[in-house]
C-alpha positions, -999 to +999 in steps of 0.1 A: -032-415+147-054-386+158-093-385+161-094-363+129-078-393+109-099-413+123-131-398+119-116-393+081-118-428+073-151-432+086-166-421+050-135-445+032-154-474+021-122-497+017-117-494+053-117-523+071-134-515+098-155-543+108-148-576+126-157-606+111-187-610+140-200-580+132-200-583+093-218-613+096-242-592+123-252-567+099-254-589+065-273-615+084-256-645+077-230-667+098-193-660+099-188-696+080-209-679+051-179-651+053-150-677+051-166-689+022-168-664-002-132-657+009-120-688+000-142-684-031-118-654-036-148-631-038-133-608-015-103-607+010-102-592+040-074-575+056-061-585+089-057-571+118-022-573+138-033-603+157-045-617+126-085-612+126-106-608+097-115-568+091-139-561+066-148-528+043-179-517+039-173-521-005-164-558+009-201-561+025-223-549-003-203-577-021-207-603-003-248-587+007-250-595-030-236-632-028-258-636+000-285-626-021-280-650-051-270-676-023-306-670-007-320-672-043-305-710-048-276-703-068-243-723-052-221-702-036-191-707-060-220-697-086-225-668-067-190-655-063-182-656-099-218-636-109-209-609-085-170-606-095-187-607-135-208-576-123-184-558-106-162-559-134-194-553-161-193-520-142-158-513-145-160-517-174-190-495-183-172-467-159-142-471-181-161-464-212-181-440-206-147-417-190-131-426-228-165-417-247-165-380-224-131-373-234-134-385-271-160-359-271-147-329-254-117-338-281-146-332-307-160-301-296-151-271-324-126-244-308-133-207-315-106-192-333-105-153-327 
């Protein structure tokens, strides 16, 4: 791997480029907290070859947002299943609104010449 290909992935936000230490550095929460929500199926991280944790950035603003509802009072299970609810609400929504832009670029009158 060069330093281009590595600076490439830099602005890939399914790399997994953090350690489990330093995920649970920057969300502020314990790395117990981050075996949790993996069990919980929430998110899984990829491992490295000698089998640690690596996380993505998309995986962090997930589990920031379990924290979140976790800080709030809601059980952790709870929590896990909101956020996979509103990440696939917005799927969803992505989804249908690429189908309503095509249905309606279908629609639009030619000019016949």
């Amino acid at each position: 791997m060069t330093a281009d290909d590595s600076f490439g992935r830099l602005d890939d936000d399914d790399y997994p480029a953090y350690t489990m230490g330093r995920a649970a550095e920057l969300l502020g929460t314990t790395q117990g907290f981050l075996r949790a929500i993996g069990e919980a199926r929430l998110i899984t991280p990829l491992r490295s070859e000698g089998g640690h944790r690596r996380y993505s950035r998309y995986q962090l603003r997930i589990a920031a947002r379990a924290r979140e509802l976790v800080d709030q009072g809601t059980p952790i299970e709870a929590a896990c299943r909101i956020v996979i609810l509103e990440d696939q609400l917005e799927e969803a929504q992505r989804i249908n609104a690429a189908y309503r832009r095509a249905a309606a670029a279908a629609q639009k009158p030619t000019t016949a010449g």
